[in-house]
C-alpha positions, 0 to 999 in steps of 0.5 A: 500500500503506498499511502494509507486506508481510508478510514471506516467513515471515509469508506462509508461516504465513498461506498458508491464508488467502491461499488463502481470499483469491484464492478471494474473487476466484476467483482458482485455484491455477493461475491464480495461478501463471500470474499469478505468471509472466506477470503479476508487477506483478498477483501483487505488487499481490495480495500487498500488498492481502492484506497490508494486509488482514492488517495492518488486522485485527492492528490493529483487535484490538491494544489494547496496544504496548509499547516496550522501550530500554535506558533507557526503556520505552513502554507503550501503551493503545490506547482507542477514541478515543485512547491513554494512554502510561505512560513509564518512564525509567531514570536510573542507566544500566541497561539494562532490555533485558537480563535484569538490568536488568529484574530491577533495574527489578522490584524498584526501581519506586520508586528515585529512578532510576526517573521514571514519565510519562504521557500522553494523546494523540488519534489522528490521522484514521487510528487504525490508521496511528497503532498501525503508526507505534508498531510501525515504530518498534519496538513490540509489540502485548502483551496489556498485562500490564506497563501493567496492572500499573504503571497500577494501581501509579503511578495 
């Protein structure tokens, strides 16, 4: 498996099109209760395929991921070739996970508290793995409002 299971709730919202899925291999609803049964290892092999297709598709289309910590935030632009991260860095101890502190980083981007970084970085052979990695490590694929918005301010 290359990137993870989907989660029992995430396979629930995607049963429809799991059920495309084994009709692609003329797998029955029958069939795949009895595969369920008396073939365990085959039923767990079929989720995690159906899984890593779904995941391959969720990360072909993701063009932004967003990491939120108390005092940091990562902000990702998934380009073709590589991606640009515009890292924001809060000084003073406020945590910008909670409502307050991001009200306070709002109306205080340009504070002597607050440090913007960027970057450039090359994906590896894998670009899709490289966008999982940012997920597992807590991302958010976003639809890149708040990298938007500080791009156009700090650039």
């Amino acid at each position: 498996m290359k990137y993870s299971r989907l989660t029992k709730e995430q396979f629930e919202e995607l049963h429809p099109e799991f059920i495309n899925f084994l009709a692609t291999q003329t797998i029955t609803a029958a069939e795949w209760d009895e595969i369920k049964t008396s073939k365990p290892e085959v039923a767990e092999q079929e989720l995690d395929v159906f899984s890593d297709l779904v995941w391959e598709g969720v990360l072909n289309n993701a063009q932004f991921i967003e990491h939120i910590s108390p005092e940091q935030m990562h902000l990702f632009s998934l380009g073709d070739d590589k991606m640009h991260v515009i890292a924001v860095q809060i000084k003073n101890g406020i945590d910008i996970t909670t409502k307050d502190g991001f009200d306070w980083l709002r109306e205080n981007l340009m504070d002597e508290n607050v440090e913007f970084l960027q970057a450039k970085k090359e994906y590896s052979e894998d670009k899709n793995k490289d966008k999982f990695t940012l997920i597992q490590q807590g991302g958010v694929i976003t639809k890149g409002e708040l990298y938007t918005y500080l791009n156009k301010l700090i650039n």
